[in-house]
N, C-alpha and C positions, 0 to 999 in steps of 0.2 A: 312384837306388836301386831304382825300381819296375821297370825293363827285368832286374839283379839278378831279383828275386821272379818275373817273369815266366819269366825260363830255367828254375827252379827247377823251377816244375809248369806246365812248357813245352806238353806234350798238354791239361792243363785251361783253360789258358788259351788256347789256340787254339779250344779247342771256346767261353769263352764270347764270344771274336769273333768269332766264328760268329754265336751267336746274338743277338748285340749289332747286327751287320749285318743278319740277317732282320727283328729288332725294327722298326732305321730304317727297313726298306724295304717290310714288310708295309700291303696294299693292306685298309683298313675291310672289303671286300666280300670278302676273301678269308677265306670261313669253314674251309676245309683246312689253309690255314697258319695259322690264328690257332688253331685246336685242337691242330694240332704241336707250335707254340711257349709253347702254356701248358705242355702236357704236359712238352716240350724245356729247358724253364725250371727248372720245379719237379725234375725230374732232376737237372740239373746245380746249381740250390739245395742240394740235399741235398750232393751231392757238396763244394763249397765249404764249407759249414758241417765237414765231414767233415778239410777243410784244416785250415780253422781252429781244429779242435777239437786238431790233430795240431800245429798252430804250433811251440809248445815242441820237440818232437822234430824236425822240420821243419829250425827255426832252428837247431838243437844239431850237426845233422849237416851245414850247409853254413855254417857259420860267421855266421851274420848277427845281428841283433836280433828276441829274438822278439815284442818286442811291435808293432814298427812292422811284422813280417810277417803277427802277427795281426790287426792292425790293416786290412792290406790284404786277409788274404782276407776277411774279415767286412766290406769294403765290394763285393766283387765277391758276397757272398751277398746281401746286402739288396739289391743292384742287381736281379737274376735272380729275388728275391722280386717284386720291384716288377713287373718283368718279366711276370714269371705273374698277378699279380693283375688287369694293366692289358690282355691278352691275354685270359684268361677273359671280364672285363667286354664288349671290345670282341666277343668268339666273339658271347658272350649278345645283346647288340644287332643284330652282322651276322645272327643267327638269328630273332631279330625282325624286321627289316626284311623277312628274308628272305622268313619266316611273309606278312606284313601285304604284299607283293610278289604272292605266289600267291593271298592273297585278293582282292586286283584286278584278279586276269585273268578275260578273259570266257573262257568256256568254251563 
């Protein structure tokens, strides 16, 4: 049923494997991509929630169930929330480090 919902908002959901893949694969030390991917996150949060709100009309015009399709985008929004939260966090700390790195250099 879910590959269904996926064809449906075929561009949105490419984009959040997109950033589902950068998620996995971003390095602690990289504070450029972990500032992208909050910002990349909470973008596309919005957007999802945006699905979700549309479900009903969504479901109406492609035949399906609307609540196990709203059901599904409101788990790829809270994912993408999580997403941006755990991204911000880790930015805050790689900037730390970062900070507490340049204070140990002898100059």
């Amino acid at each position: 049923m879910k590959s269904d919902f996926e064809q449906i908002v075929k561009d949105d959901f490419e984009q959040y494997k997109d950033i589902s893949r950068r998620f996995r694969d971003v390095q602690m030390e990289n504070c450029a991509e972990l500032k992208a991917l909050t910002t990349d996150s909470w973008l596309l949060a919005t957007r999802w929630s945006e699905i979700q709100s549309l479900a009903s009309k969504i479901a109406q015009e492609n035949g399906i169930n609307k609540t196990d399709f709203g059901t599904w985008a409101y788990q790829k929004y809270r994912q993408l929330q999580e997403m941006h939260i755990t991204c911000r966090s880790w930015y805050r700390l790689a900037k730390e480090d970062e900070r507490t790195l340049k204070g140990l250099e002898i100059v």
